[in-house]
C-alpha positions in Angstrom: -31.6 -54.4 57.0 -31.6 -51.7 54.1 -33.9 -50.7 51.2 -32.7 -50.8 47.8 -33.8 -49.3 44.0 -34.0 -51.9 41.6 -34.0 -51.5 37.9 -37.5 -51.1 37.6 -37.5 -47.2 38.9 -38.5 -44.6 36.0 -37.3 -41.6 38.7 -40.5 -40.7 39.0 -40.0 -38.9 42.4 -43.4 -40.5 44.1 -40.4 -42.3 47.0 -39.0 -38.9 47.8 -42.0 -37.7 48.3 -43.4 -40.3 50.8 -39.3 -40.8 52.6 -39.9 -38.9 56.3 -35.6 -39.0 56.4 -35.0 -37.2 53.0 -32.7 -40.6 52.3 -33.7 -40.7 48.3 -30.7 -39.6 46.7 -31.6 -38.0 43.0 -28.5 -37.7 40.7 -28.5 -37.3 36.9 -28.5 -41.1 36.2 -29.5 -43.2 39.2 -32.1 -43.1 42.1 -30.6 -44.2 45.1 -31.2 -45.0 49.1 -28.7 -43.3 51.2 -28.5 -45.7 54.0 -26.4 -43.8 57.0 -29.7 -41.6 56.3 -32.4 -43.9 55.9 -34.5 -44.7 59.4 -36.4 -48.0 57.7 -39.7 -46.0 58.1 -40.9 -48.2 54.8 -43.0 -45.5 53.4 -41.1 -45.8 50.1 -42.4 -49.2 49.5 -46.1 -49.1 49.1 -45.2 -45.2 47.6 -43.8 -46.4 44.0 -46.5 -47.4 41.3 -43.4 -49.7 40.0 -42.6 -52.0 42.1 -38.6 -50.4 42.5 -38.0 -50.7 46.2 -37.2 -53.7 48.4 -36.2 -54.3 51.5 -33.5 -56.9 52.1 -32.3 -58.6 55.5 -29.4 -60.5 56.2 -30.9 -63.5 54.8 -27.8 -65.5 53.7 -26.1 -64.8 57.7 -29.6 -65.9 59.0 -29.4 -69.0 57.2 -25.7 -69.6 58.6 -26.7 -69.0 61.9 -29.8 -71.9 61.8 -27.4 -74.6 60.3 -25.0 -74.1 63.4 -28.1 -75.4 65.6 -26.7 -72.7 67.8 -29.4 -69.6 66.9 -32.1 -68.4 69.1 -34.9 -66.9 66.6 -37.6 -64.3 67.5 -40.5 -64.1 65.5 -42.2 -61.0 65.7 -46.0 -61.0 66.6 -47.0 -59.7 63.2 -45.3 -63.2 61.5 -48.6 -65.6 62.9 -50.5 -62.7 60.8 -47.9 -63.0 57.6 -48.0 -66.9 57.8 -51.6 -67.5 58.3 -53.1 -69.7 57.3 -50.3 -71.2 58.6 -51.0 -71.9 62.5 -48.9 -70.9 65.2 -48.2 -74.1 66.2 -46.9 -75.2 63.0 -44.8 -71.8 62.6 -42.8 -72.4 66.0 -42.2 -76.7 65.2 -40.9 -74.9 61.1 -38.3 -72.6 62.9 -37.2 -75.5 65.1 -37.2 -77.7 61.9 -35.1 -75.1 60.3 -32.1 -75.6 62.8 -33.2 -72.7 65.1 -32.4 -73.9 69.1 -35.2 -72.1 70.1 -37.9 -69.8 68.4 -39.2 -66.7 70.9 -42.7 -65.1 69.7 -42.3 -61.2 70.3 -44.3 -61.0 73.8 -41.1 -60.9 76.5 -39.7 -57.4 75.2 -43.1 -56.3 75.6 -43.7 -58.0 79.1 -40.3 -56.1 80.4 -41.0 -52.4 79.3 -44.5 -52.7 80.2 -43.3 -53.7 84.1 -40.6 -50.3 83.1 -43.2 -48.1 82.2 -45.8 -49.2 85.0 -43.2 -48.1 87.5 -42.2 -45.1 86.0 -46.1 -43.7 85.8 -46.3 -44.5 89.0 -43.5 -41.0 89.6 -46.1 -38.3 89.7 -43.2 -35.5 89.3 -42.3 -35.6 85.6 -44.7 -33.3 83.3 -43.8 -34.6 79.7 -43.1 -38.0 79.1 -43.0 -39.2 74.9 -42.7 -42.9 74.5 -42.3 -44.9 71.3 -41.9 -48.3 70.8 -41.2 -47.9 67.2 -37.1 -47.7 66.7 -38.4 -45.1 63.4 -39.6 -42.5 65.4 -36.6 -42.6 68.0 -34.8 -42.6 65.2 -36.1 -39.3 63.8 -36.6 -37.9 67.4 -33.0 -38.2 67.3 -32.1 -36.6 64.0 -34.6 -34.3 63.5 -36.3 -33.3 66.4 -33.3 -32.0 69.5 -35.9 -30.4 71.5 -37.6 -33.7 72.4 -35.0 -36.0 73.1 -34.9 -35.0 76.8 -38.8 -35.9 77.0 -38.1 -39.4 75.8 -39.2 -42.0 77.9 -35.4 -43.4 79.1 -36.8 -47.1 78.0 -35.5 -49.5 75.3 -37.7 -50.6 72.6 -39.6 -54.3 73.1 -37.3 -55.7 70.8 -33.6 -54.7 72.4 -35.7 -55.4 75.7 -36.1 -58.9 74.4 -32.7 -59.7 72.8 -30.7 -58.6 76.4 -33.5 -61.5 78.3 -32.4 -63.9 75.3 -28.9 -63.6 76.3 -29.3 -63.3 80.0 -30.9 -66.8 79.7 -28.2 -68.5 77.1 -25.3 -66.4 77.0 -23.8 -63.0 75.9 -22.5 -65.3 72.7 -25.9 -66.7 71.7 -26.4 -65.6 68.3 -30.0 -64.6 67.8 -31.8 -64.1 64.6 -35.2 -61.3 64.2 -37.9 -61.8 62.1 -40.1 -59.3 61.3 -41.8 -55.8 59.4 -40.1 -53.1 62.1 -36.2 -53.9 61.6 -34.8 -50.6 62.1 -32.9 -50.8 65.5 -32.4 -54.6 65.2 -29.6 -54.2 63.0 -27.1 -53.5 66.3 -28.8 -56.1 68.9 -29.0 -59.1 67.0 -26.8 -60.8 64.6 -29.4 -61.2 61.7 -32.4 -59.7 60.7 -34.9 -61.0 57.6 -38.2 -59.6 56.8 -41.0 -62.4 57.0 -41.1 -63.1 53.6 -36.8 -64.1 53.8 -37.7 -65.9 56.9 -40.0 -68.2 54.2 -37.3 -68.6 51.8 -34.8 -69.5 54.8 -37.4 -72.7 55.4 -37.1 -73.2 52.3 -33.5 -73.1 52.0 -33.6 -75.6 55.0 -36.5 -77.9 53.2 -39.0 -76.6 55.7 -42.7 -76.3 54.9 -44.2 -74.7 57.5 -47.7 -75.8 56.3 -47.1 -79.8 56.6 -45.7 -79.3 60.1 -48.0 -80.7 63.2 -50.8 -78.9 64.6 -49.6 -79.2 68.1 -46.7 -77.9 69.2 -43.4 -80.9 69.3 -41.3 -79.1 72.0 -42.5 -76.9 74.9 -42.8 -73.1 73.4 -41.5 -70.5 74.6 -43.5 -67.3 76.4 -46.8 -66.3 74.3 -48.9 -65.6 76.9 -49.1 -61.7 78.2 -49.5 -60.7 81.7 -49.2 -57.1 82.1 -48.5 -55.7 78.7 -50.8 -55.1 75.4 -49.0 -55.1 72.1 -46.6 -53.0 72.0 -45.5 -52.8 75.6 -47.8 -50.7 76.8 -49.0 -51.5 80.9 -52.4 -53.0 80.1 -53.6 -51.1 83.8 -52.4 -47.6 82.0 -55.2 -48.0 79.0 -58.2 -49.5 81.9 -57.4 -46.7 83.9 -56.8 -43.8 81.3 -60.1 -42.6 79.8 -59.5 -41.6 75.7 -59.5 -37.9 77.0 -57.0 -37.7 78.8 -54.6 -35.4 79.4 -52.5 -37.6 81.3 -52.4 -40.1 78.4 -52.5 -39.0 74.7 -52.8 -41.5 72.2 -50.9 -40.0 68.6 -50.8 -41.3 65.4 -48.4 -40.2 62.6 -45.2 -38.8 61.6 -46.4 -35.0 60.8 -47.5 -35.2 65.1 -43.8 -34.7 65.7 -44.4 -31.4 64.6 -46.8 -30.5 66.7 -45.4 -32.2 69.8 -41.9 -30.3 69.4 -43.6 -26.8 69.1 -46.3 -27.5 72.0 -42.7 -28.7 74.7 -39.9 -26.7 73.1 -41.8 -23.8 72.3 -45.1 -23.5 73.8 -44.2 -25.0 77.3 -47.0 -27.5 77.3 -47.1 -30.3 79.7 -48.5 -32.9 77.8 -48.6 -36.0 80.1 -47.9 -39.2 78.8 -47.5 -39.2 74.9 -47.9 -42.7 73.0 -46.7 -41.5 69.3 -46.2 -44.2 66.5 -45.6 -43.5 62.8 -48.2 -45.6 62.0 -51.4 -47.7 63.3 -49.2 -50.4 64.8 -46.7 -53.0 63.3 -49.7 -55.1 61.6 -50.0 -51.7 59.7 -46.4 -51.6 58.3 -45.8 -51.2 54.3 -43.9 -54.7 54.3 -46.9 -56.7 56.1 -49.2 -55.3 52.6 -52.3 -52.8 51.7 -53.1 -50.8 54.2 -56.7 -51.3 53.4 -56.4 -55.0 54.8 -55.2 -53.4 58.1 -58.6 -54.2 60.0 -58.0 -57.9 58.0 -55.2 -58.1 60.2 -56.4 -56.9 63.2 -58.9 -59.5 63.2 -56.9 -61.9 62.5 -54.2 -61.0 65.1 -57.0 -60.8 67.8 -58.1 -64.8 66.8 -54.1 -65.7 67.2 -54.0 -63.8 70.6 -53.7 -66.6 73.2 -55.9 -66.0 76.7 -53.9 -63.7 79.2 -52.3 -65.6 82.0 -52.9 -64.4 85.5 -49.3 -64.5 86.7 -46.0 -63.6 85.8 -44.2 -65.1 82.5 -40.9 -63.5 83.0 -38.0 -65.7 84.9 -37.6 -63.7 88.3 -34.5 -65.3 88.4 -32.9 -63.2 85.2 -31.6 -59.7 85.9 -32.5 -57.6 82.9 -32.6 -53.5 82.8 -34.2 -52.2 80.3 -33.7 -48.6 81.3 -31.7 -46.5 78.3 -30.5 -43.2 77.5 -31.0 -41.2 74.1 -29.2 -38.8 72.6 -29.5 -36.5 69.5 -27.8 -37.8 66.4 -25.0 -35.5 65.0 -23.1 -36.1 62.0 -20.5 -33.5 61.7 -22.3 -31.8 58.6 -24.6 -28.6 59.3 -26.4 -26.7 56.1 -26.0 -22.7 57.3 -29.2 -20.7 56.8 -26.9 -18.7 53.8 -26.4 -21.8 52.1 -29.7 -22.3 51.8 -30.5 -18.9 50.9 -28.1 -19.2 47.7 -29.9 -22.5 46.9 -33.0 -20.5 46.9 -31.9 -17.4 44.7 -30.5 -20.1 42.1 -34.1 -21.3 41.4 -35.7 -17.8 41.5 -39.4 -16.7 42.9 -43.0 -16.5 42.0 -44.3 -14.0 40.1 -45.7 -13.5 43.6 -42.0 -12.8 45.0 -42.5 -16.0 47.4 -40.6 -19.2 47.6 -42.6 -21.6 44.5 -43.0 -24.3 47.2 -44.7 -26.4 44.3 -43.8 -29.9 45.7 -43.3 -31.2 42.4 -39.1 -32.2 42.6 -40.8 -34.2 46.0 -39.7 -32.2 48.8 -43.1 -29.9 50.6 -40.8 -26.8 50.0 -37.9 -25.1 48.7 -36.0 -25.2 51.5 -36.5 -28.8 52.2 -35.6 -29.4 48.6 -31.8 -26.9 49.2 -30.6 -28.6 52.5 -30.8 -32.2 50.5 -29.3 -30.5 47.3 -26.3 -28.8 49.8 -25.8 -32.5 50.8 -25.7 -33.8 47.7 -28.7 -36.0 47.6 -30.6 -34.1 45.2 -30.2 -32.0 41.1 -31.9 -29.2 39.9 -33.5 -31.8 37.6 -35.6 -32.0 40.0 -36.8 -28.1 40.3 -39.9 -27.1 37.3 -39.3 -23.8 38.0 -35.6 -23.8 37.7 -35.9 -26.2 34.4 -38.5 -23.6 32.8 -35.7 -20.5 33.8 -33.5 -22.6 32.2 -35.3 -23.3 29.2 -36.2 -19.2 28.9 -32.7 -18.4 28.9 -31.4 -20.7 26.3 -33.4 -19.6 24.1 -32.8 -15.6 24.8 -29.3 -17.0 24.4 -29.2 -19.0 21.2 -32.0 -16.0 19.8 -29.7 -12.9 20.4 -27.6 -12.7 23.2 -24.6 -12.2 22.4 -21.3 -14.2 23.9 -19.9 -11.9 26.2 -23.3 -11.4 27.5 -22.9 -14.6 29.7 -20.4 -13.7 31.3 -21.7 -10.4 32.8 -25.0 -11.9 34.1 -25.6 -10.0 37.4 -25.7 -11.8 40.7 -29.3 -11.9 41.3 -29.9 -13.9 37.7 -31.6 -17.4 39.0 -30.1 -19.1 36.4 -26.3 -17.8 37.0 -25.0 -20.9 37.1 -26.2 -21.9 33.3 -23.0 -23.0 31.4 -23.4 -23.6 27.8 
C-alpha cells in the first residue's frame, strides 16, 4: 500500500506540513512520497486543498488472487461503515460472489490480543506498559521514538493476529487478501491489500453489485460476534474495571502524545501504567474512511452494525496461535550529526533576534526539522522565506555594486555563502 502525488499538486507545502514521518520529498520540479519513509499515517490526504494524494493497494494482485477461488479475504470492521447502505449481509455473500473462498470480518485479531493483553494485566510487576493497535504508531515508536520501544506491549497488532489464525486454519500457503483504511503493517502479512474503495472496483471487476445481493447471508459467516474484546482489541473487563482516572489505565489520543510519553519514561522516570495511544480517534476516524466531522456519523452507524456479544468463546481452541512479538528500533544506516545540522542552520541565517526563524512556512515546525530532511535530501532551500529573502538581498547588492571578486571572498559566517551566480 503507498501514497502517491498526482498531477494535480501546485507544491503548496500544506502535506509536509500535516506528514508525522517527514516522507514529502520537495525538489526543484516534483513533490514526491518517499516510501522506505512513509508510515501510511494518511494525514497527507485530507491535508491538500487539491485533491493530489492517493492511496493505492495492490488492487490488480487482489483481483488475481479472487479469480483463483483460492483467497481468504478480511474485511476490516470499518468496510460495513464504508458500504452502508449496503448491509452486512449482502457485503459478506458480494465477496463470496467475487471469487473470495471465504470473507473474515475484522473481529478474531481482536478476540486474540484481547485474551494477550487480559493475561498480561493480570502480571502486577511491570510499571510502564504502551500499547497500540495502530501499525502507524509502532511504526514511528520505532523510528522516531528509541526510548520507548522497550515499554511496548510485546503483542502483534489485531490484524497480523488475524492473518497467523487464517493460516493456522487453511494453510501457511492460503493467500489472504486485506481490506481496509489502516494498511500500514499489512503490506508483509498478507499477499494483497486494497483500500475499501479498490475493494468496490474489484466487485466490479468481478460483475459484483454488492447492493442486489440477498439480505440474508447464502453461506454460514465466519466470526462477527465478540466475546472478550471491544474494537480494537482491547479486554472489554480492562475498560468495566478501569475508572477514566486512572493511573493504571491512560487513555491518549494523538501523535504530538508521543512526546510527552517519551520525556515522562525516558527522562522523567514516570511509571505510567497501562498507556492506550492511537494517532487518531479510532480506525472509523481515518483520512481514507472521509471528513472527520462525520466521525460521530460513523460511530453511530458502527454501533447499529455491531452484532449482540456472545457469551462464549468464538475462537477454535483447537488452533495454536501466539500472538506474542518483539519490537525493535528501526535503523537505517544514515545518521544526521548535530554539526551538520548546525551548517544547515548558519546557511539560512538568524532573526534579527539572533534566534533560529522557526517560521513554519517551508512546512517543517522548526529549522532543525526542516536541516535533518534537507541533509537527507528530501527537502530545497526553496522551501526556506528567510533564506529566499537573503538571497534576493544579495543579488541585488551584487548586480548594484559589488564587484566580481567580491564573491569569492565572502567570509564564512555569510548565510548565503553558497549563492552561485
Amino acid at each position: 500500500m503507498r501514497f502517491e502525488v498526482n498531477d494535480r499538486c501546485v507544491g503548496c507545502l500544506a502535506c509536509v506540513r500535516a506528514c508525522p514521518s517527514r516522507a514529502i520529498a520537495i525538489t526543484d520540479d516534483a513533490v514526491r512520497i518517499v516510501d522506505e519513509v512513509c508510515i501510511r499515517a494518511g494525514a497527507c490526504v485530507p491535508s491538500c486543498p487539491h485533491d493530489a494524494i492517493e492511496a493505492h493497494g495492490d488492487l490488480n494482485r487482489a483481483a488475481e488472487l479472487a479469480e483463483t477461488g483460492d483467497a481468504v479475504l478480511i474485511l476490516s470492521v470499518e468496510a460495513e461503515v464504508h458500504f452502508h447502505p449496503v448491509t452486512p449481509e449482502q457485503l459478506v455473500n458480494a465477496g463470496y460472489q467475487a471469487g473470495f473462498r471465504t470473507v473474515y470480518r475484522g473481529v478474531v485479531g481482536d478476540e486474540l490480543v484481547a485474551e494477550e493483553y487480559r493475561m498480561l494485566l493480570e502480571d502486577p510487576s511491570w510499571g510502564t506498559m504502551v500499547r497500540s493497535t495502530c501499525p502507524v504508531i509502532v511504526e514511528r515508536v520505532r523510528r522516531q521514538y528509541p526510548d520507548l520501544v522497550p515499554y511496548m506491549a510485546p503483542v502483534k497488532t489485531p490484524l497480523e493476529a488475524e492473518a497467523e489464525y487464517i493460516r493456522e486454519m487453511f494453510g501457511a500457503e492460503v493467500p489472504i487478501v486485506y481490506a481496509g483504511v489502516c494498511l500500514a503493517e499489512m503490506d508483509e502479512a498478507v499477499d494483497a491489500v486494497v483500500t475499501l474503495e479498490e475493494l468496490q472496483l474489484l466487485f466490479e471487476r468481478r460483475n459484483v453489485r454488492a447492493a442486489e445481493q440477498p439480505k440474508h447471508f447464502e453461506r454460514i459467516p465466519e466470526v462477527r460476534q465478540r466475546h472478550l474484546s471491544m474494537s480494537g482489541g482491547m479486554p472489554l473487563s480492562v475498560l468495566e474495571e478501569e475508572r477514566q482516572t486512572s493511573r493504571r489505565f491512560r487513555k491518549v489520543r494523538g501523535m504530538d502524545a508521543l512526546d510527552v510519553l517519551a520525556r515522562a519514561v525516558s527522562v522523567d522516570g514516570v511509571d505510567l501504567g497501562f498507556v492506550d495511544i492511537l494517532p487518531c480517534e479510532g480506525c472509523l476516524d481515518h483520512p481514507l474512511l472521509g471528513p472527520r466531522e462525520e466521525l460521530f456519523q460513523r460511530r453511530q452507524l458502527a454501533q447499529q452494525l455491531e452484532p449482540p456479544r456472545s457469551a462464549l468463546p468464538v475462537l477454535d481452541p483447537a488452533l495454536d496461535v501466539s500472538v506474542r512479538t518483539k519490537f525493535r528500533p528501526h535503523v537505517n544506516g544514515k545518521q544526521v550529526s548535530a554539526e551538520e545540522v548546525a551548517g544547515v542552520i548558519e546557511e539560512i541565517g538568524t532573526a534579527p533576534s539572533g534566534a533560529h526563524w522557526n517560521c513554519g512556512a517551508c512546512g517543517f515546525a522548526t529549522c532543525e526539522g526542516f536541516a535533518q530532511v534537507y541533509l537527507e535530501g528530501r527537502a530545497t532551500f526553496r522551501q526556506c522565506p528567510p533564506y529566499r529573502a537573503a538571497m534576493s538581498v544579495f543579488r541585488t547588492t551584487l548586480r548594484i555594486s559589488a564587484p566580481t571578486a567580491f564573491r569569492t571572498r565572502l567570509p564564512a559566517s555569510w548565510p548565503c555563502r553558497s549563492f552561485t551566480s
